[in-house]
N, C-alpha and C positions, 0 to 999 in steps of 0.2 A: 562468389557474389561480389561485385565491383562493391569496393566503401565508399558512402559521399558524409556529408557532416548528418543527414539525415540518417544512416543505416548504421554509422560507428557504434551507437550506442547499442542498438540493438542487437548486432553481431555480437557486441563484448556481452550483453543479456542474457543470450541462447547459446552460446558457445561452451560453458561450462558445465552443461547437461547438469546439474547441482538442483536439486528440488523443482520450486514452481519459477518458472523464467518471469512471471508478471509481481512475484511476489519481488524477486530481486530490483524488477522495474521498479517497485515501490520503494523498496531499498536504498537504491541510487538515487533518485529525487528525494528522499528525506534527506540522507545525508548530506547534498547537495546546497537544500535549502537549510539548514539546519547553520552548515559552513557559513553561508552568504547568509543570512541574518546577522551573525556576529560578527562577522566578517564585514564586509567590501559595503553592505545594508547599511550599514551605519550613518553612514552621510550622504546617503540618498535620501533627499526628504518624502520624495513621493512615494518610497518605501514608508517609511517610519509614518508618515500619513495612515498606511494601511494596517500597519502593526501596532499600533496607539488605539485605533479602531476595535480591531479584532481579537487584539491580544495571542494566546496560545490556550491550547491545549495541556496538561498534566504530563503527555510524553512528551514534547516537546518545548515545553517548559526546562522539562528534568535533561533533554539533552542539548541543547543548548548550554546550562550550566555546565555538564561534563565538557562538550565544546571548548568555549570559548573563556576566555579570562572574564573574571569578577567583573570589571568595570565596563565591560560591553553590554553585560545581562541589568549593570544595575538602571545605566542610562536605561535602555529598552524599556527596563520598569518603571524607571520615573516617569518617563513622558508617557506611559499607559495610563500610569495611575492618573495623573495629569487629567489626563481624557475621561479617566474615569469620573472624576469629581467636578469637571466642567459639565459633560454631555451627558453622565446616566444617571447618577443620584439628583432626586431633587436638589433645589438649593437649600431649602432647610425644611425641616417636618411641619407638616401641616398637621389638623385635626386629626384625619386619617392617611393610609398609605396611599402614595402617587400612582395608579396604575398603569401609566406611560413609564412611569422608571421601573417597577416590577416588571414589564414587559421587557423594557430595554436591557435590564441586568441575565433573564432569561434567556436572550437572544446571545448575551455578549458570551454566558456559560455555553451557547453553542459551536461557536467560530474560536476557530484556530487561521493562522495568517498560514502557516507551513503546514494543515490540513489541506484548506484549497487548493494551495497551489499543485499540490500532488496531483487534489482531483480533477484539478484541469489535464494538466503537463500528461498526464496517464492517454487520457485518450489523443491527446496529439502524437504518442511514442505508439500508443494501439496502430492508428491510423496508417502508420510508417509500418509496421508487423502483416497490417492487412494487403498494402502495397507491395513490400517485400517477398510475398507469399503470393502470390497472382503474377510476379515478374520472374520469380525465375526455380528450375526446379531444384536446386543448392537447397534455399532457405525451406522451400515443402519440406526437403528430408531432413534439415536440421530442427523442424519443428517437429516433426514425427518424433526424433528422438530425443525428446524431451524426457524425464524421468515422469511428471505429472504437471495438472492444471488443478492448484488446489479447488475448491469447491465451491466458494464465493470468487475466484477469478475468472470461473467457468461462464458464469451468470455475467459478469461486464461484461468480458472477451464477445461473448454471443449476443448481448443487446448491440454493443456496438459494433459490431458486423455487419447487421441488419441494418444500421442505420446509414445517413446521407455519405460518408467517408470508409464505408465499410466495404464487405467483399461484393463484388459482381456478382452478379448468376451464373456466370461460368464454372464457378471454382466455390461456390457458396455449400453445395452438397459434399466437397470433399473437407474442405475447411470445416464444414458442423460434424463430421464423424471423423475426423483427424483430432480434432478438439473433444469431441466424447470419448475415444476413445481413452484419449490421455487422461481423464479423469475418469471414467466407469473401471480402465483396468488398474489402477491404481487404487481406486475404492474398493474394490473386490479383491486386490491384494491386502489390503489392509484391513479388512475384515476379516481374514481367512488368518494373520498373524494373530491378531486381537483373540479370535475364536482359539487358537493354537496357547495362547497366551494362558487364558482363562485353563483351559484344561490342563496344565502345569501347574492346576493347584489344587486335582485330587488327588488323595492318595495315591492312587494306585500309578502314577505319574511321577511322586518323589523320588527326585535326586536326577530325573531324565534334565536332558539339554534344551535350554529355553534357545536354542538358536539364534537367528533373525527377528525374533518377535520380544527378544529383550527389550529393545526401544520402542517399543509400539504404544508403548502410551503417549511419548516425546514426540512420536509421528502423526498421531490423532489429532492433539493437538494442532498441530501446525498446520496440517493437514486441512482443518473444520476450521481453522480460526485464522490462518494465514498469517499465525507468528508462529516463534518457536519459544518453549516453557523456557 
């Protein structure tokens, strides 16, 4: 498959055959953005515009600190809180609670700045997968041999298929059973450890070899939840 700046990323995504290739997609844009927050973000104002705004999330709060040096994280915070105290708290208490600032604070517990950006940046890296996949028959087979598509990647991967930047008609019925498959035989594999699992813990089983289905709890996990414990 010829590389352009569009498919680098995605080759180095799917080449590793290593778990879900969409959960690594997710991987690489957090860490990315994560970097360039503390990083290069700093003196972009019309970044810090939008991070003052939205603030973070709890993981990425948390990794940003492992990131980046103290005084990067602490700026970030000043000028949030900043925003905080200008734009979401009333200016002082009134009789009763503001219900434009209860809303606003609501809203601000929902947005993460290194959330969206993901949830954007995902389906422009999808759109280049769905591309890639319709162009040439390399990438079919390097999707085929994927280990799995966890279970909420399945659900994106296929809404955005279907949609304006997604697969054609041509290749839409082997792409949707290319795609189930990697997730239905991966789930039926992982049932069948889990069940193997479980029965390792009657009697009449002590002291046999828990195999493969050692880590199967660690798998489920990641699996259903698209981290790993």
């Amino acid at each position: 498959m010829k590389e352009n700046i569009c498919t680098i990323p995605i080759n180095d995504l799917f080449k590793p055959k290593d778990g879900c290739p969409i959960c690594r997609m997710e991987e690489m844009l957090e860490e990315t953005y994560v970097d360039f927050v503390v990083g290069d973000a700093m003196m972009e104002p019309s970044i810090r515009i939008e991070t003052n705004r939205k603030g973070f999330c709890h993981r990425h709060f948390s990794k940003m600190f492992s990131a980046g040096q103290k005084l990067p994280n602490a700026l970030i915070m000043e000028s949030h809180l900043q925003e905080i105290i200008d734009e979401v708290l009333p200016k002082k208490a009134g009789s009763k609670p503001d219900k434009k600032a209860l809303e606003k604070i609501e809203e601000l517990n929902k947005t993460c700045y290194v959330c969206d950006r993901i949830e954007s940046d995902i389906h422009h890296l999808l759109a280049t997968v769905f591309a890639e996949y319709q162009k040439t028959d390399e990438f079919r087979s390097l999707y085929r041999e994927q280990p799995f598509i966890c279970l909420n990647h399945y659900a994106l991967i296929m809404r955005d298929a279907m949609g304006k930047r997604g697969v054609g008609s041509k290749y839409m019925s082997d792409f949707h059973a290319d795609t189930y498959a990697l997730t239905k035989n991966y789930l039926t594999s992982l049932k069948e450890d889990t069940s193997y699992f479980c029965s390792m813990f009657d009697y009449r089983n002590r002291g046999g070899d828990f195999g493969k289905s050692k880590d199967v709890i660690e798998r489920n996990i990641e699996y259903l939840t698209k981290e790993k414990p």
